[in-house]
N, C-alpha and C positions, 0 to 999 in steps of 0.2 A: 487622383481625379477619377479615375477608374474603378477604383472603389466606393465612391461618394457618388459616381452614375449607377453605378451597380443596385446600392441600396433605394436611392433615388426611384427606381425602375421599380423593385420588389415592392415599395413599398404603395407603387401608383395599381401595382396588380392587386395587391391584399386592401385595397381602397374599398372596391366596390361590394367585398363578401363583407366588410366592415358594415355597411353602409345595408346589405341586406341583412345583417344580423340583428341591424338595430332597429328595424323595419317594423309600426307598430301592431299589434292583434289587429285582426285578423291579416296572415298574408298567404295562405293558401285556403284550399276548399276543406269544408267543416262538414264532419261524418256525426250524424247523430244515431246512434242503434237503439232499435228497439225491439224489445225481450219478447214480442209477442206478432202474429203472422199478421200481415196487412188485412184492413179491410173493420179492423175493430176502433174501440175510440179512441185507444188511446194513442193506435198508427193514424187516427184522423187529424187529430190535437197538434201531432206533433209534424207533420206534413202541413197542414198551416203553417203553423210555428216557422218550418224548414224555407217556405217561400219568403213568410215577413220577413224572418233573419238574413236572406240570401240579398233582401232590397236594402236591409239596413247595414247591414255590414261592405257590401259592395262583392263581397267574395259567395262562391256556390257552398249553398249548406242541402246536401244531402240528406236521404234517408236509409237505412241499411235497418231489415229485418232479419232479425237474429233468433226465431223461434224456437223452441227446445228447452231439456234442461232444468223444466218450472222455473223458467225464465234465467237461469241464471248463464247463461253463456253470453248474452250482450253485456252483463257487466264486468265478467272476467275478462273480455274483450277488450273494455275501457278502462277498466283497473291496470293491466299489463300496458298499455297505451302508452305513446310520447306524455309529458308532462307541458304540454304547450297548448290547449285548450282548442286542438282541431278535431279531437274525438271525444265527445260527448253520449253520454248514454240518457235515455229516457225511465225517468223512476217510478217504478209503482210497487209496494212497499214486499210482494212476495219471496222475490229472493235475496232482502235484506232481514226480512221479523220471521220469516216460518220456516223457510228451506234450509235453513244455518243450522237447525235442529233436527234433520232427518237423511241430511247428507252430507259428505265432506265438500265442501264448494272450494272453488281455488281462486276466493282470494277473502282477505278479510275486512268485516263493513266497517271497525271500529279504526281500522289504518290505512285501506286500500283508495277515500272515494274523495273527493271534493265537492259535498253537496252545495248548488248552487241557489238552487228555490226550488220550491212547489208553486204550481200556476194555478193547482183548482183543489178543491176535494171532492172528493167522487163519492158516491151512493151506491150501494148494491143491495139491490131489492131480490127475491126472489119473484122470479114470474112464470108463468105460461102461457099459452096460448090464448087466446081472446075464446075459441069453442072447447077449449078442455071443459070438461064437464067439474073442475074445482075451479070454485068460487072464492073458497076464502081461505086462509092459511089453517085454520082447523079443519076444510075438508081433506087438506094434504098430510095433516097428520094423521085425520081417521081413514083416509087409503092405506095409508102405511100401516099402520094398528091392524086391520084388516085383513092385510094381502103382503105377510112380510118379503122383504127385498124381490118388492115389486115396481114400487117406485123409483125409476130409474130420473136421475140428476147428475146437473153437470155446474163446474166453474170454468172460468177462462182458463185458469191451469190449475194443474195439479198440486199442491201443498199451502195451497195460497192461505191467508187468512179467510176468506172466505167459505174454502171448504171446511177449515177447523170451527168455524163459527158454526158450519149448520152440523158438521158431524156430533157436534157436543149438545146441539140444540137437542138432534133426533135422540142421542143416547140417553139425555134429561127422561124424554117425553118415551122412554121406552120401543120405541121403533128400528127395524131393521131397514134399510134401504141400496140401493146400489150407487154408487158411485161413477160416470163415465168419464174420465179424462181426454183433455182434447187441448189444442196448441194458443187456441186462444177465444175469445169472445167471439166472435165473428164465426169462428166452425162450430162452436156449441149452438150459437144460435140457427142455423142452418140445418144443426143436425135436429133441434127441435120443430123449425115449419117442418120440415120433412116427416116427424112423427116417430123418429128413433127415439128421442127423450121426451122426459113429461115434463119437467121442469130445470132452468138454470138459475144460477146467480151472477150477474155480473151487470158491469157500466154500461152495457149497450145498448140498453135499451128503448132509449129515448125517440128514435127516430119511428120506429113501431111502435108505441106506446102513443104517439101522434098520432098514428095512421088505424089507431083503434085496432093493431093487428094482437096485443098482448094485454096482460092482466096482470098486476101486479098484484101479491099476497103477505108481504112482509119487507121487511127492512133491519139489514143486521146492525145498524147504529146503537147508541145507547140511549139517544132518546129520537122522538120522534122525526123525520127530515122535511126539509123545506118541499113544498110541492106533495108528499106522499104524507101528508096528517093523518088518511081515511083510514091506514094499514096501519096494523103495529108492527114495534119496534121490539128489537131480541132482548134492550134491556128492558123495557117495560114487561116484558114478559117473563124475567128473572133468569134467561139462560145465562150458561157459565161462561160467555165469549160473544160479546160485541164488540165489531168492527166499524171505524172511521178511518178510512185512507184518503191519499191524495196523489194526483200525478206533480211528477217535478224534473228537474234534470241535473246530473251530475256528471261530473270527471275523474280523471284519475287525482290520487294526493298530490299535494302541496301543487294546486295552480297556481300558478303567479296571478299575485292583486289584479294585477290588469285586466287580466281574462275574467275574473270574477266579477267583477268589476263592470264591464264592458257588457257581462250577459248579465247581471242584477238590471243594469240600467235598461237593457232591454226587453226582458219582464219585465218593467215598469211601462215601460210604452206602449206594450203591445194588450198588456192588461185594459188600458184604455181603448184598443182598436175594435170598432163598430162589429164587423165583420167577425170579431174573435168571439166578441160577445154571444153571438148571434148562436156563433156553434157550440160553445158550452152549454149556453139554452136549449138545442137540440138534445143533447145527450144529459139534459138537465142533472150537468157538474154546479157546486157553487164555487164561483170566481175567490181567489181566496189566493193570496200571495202570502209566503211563507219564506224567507231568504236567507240563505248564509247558517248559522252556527242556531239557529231556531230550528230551520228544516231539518239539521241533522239530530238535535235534541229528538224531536216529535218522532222520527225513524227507531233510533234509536231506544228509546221510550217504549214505543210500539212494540219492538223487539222484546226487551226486558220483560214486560207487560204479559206480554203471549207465555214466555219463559215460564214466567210464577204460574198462570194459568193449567197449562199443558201435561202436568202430572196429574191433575181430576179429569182431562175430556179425555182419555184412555182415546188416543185418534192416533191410529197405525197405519198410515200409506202403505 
């Protein structure tokens, strides 16, 4: 009798951890990190993102910037992570296609990640200011022609595709230029109103580009992009490295269905939300869902892609 109360008892304690074990996604607060310093778009995207998810899940989804590293410290972060889909990393494709080739990163893209979707694909035009005195992408190359590593430019980070895009573009076209690295889109663009830099490359531009404060002179895509017809495109112009990226979000390997599952569906919904629309068209992203074992194909791809490239654009960080 005493033994049969005994177990009886054990077994009414180990009930309840039973019961939160089996407790469905989400049951605690969801950390989303993101590789680049607040205040750029893709810390704006994803800060939306963080409020819808936090109404639709019921639980708090956070944001944690993770700056540094040419981005790769937020997803060694989420790579090393629980495997239970409370820590999620924000993707844009720098320290999965470029960075893997210029330094040892700790961890690996082909084993480390559970890509879950892409929610847009992003643009990056080259621009300047609205009163720089270039007008058009051949006046930025005959400054530089002119007045070597005088033209001073910037990307969101350091090793990105983007900078390999334009570094291979300038070496094509014979030009020497300066490079300024900086933590993210948001402080390049900053450091340009101010007058430090002549020109950058990156997604941010969309909200000054409203407000007639910038000028757009190219686009590193392979053909021409939605909204920027007027400007050419890297591949129209034959350089050795055009770039199409997108933002997206992943996890550490092997999430459980569920979790995948659970955030598929809501990139689905939220893809339809008024309010989400409104701000990709700010930062004039195109809306473009990409999900699951696709998203990671196209990363992937991208990677390879750059690989075969990157022995003709001679680009030494």
């Amino acid at each position: 009798m005493k033994r049969r109360g005994l177990l009886a008892f054990s077994a009414c304690l180990a009930a309840p951890s039973i019961v939160r074990a089996q407790k469905p996604y989400p049951n605690s607060t969801i950390t989303i990190v993101v590789g680049l310093a607040p205040g750029g778009s893709t810390d704006a995207t994803i800060r939306l993102m963080a409020r819808e998810a936090t109404e639709h899940f019921g639980v708090q989804v956070i944001v944690e910037n993770r700056p540094g590293g040419a981005q790769t410290i937020a997803p060694a972060r989420v790579a090393h992570s629980a495997k239970d889909g409370h820590t999620l990393v924000a993707v844009t494709y720098t320290p999965y296609t470029t960075v893997p080739f210029f330094q040892t990163v700790p961890y690996n893209v082909d084993k480390d990640f559970t890509f879950i979707g892409q929610y847009a694909t992003v643009l990056y035009p080259n621009y300047v200011m609205s009163e720089n005195p270039m007008k058009t992408w051949a006046d930025v190359l005959e400054f530089a022609k002119s007045k070597p590593d005088t033209l001073r430019w910037a990307a969101a980070t350091p090793l990105s595709p983007q900078q390999a895009a334009n570094e291979a573009a300038f070496k094509m076209m014979g030009v020497k230029t300066l490079f300024v690295p900086f933590k993210g889109g948001a402080e390049a663009l900053t450091a340009m109103m101010g007058g430090h830099i002549d020109m950058i490359v990156t997604a941010d531009f969309g909200p000054m580009l409203s407000a007639g404060r910038v000028r757009l002179l190219s686009e590193q895509g392979p053909t021409r992009a939605p909204g920027m017809e007027n400007i050419p495109c890297f591949g129209e112009l034959g350089y050795p490295y055009s770039v199409r990226t997108g933002y997206g979000l992943a996890g550490p390997a092997d999430l459980p269905g569920e979790v995948v599952q659970a955030w598929t569906q809501f990139l689905q919904k939220l893809s339809g939300s008024a309010e989400w629309k409104k701000l990709l068209e700010t930062y004039n992203f195109v809306p473009e869902l990409v999900l699951g074992e696709k998203f990671r194909a196209q990363i992937l791809d991208s990677r390879d892609q750059f690989g075969k490239v990157l022995p003709t654009l001679n680009f030494k960080p």
